[in-house]
C-alpha positions in Angstrom: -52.7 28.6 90.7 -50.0 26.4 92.0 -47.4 28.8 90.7 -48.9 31.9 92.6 -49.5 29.7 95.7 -45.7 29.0 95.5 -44.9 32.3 94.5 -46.1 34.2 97.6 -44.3 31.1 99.9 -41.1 31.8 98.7 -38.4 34.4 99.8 -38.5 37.7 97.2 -35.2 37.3 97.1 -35.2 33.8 95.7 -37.6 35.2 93.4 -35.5 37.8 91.7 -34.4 37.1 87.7 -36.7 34.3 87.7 -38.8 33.5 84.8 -42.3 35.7 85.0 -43.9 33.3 82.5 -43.5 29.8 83.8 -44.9 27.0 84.7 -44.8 26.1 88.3 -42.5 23.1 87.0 -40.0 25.0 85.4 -40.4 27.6 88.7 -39.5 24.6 90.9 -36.8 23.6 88.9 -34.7 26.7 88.4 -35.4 27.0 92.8 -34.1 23.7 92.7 -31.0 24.7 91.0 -30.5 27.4 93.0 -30.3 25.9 96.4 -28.1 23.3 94.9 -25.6 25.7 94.1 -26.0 27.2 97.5 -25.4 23.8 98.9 -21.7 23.5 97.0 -20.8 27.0 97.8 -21.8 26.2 101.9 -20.0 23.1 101.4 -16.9 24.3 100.6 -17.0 27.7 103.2 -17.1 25.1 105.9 -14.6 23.0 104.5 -12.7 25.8 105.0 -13.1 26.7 108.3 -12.0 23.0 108.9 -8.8 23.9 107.2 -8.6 27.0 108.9 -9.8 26.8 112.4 -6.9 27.5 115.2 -7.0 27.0 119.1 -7.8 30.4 120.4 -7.6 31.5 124.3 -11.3 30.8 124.7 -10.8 26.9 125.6 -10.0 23.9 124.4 -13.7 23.2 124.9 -14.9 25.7 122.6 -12.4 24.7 120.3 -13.4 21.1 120.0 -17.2 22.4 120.1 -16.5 24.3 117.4 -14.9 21.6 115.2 -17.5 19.1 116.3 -20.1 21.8 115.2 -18.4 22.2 111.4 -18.0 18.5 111.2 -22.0 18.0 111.8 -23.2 20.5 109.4 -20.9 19.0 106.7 -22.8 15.7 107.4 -25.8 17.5 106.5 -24.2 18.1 103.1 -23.9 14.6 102.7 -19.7 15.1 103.9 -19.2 12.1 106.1 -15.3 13.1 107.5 -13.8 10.4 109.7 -13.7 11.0 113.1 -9.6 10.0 113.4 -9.4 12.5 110.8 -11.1 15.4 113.0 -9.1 14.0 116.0 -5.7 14.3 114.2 -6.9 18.1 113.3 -7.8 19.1 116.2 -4.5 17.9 117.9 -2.5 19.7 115.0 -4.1 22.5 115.5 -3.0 23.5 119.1 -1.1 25.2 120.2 3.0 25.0 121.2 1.6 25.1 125.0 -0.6 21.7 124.9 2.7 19.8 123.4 2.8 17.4 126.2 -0.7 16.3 125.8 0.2 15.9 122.0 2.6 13.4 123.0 0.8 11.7 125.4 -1.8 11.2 122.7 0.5 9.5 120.5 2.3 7.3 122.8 -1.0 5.9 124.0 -2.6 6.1 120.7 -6.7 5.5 120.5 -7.0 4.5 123.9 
């Protein structure tokens, strides 16, 4: 019973090359696996829009939004990235035009 009941709560594509004779144990533990792998495979796509993201025209705003949004949903996946570190990216990833606020960040430093 507690396999059916599980079986028509879950996505039919989750459900796909799943074992048709199981146990709602060994159901629960292959979904488990799954979604695990999932996790590491999100994981890594945002890590890589960290290492990837650029200032566009759209704003520094956005930008930093943007970064701020990554950086959130990688502390869902237990990725805890230090805040200086996300600074530090986000500086070295503007543009040639926002060089003088660059420096001005450096001379004055955290303040």
């Amino acid at each position: 019973m507690n396999l059916i009941a599980i079986k028509n709560n879950v996505f039919e594509h989750l459900l796909s090359d799943l074992l048709k004779k199981a146990t709602a144990k060994e159901f629960l533990d292959v979904l488990r696996k799954r979604y695990q792998v999932s996790n590491i495979l999100e994981s890594r796509c945002l890590m890589r829009q960290l290492e990837n993201i650029r200032y566009n025209v759209r704003g520094v705003r956005a930008f930093i939004i943007k970064m701020v949004h990554i950086q959130t949903k990688l502390k869902s996946h237990q990725i805890d990235l230090n805040e200086k570190f996300i600074v530090k990216h986000a500086f070295n990833s503007l543009s040639t035009n926002f060089t003088q606020i660059k420096i001005v960040h450096l001379t004055v430093g955290e303040k």
